[in-house]
N, C-alpha and C positions, 0 to 999 in steps of 0.2 A: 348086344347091340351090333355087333359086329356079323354077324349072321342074318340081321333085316335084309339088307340089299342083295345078298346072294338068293335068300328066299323068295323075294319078291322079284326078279328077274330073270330065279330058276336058273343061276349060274353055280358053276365050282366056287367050293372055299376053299382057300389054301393059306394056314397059317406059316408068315414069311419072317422075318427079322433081318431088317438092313445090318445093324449093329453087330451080328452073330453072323450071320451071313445064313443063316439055319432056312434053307428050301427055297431059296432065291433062284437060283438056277435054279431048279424042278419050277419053281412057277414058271418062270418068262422059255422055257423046254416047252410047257404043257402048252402055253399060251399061241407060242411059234405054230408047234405043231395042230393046234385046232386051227387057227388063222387059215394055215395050209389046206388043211381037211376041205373046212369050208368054199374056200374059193375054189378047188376042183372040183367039188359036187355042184356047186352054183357058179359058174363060170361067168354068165352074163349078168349076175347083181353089180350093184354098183360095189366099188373097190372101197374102203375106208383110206382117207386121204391122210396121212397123218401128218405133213407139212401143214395144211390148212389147219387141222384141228391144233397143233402145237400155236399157230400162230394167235386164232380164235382165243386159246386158253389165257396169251400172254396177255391181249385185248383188254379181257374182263378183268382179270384180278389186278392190272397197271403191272404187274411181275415184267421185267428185262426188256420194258419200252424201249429203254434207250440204247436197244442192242442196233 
């Protein structure tokens, strides 16, 4: 189940464990550094916003409205 979304979006898998800590860094490392890749090879796409999106997400789920 855990392999649908990576297949169907043609991304990396990378199995993590918050509780272990086992690949957490090497993910959010590999993640940085494609983020980077990308926006120096395509420099005039638009940016990913991540304040927006962080807020959007609080929106939908009612999660830390009352922040």
């Amino acid at each position: 189940m855990a392999l649908v979304f990576p297949m169907e979006y043609s991304v990396p898998f990378m199995e993590t464990s918050a509780k272990t800590g086992v690949n957490v860094e090497l993910a959010f490392t590999a993640v940085s550094k494609e983020l980077k890749h990308r926006a120096v090879q395509h420099p005039n796409e638009p940016k990913f916003q991540i304040h927006e999106y962080i807020e959007a997400q609080k929106e939908k789920s009612g999660c830390c409205s009352y922040i």
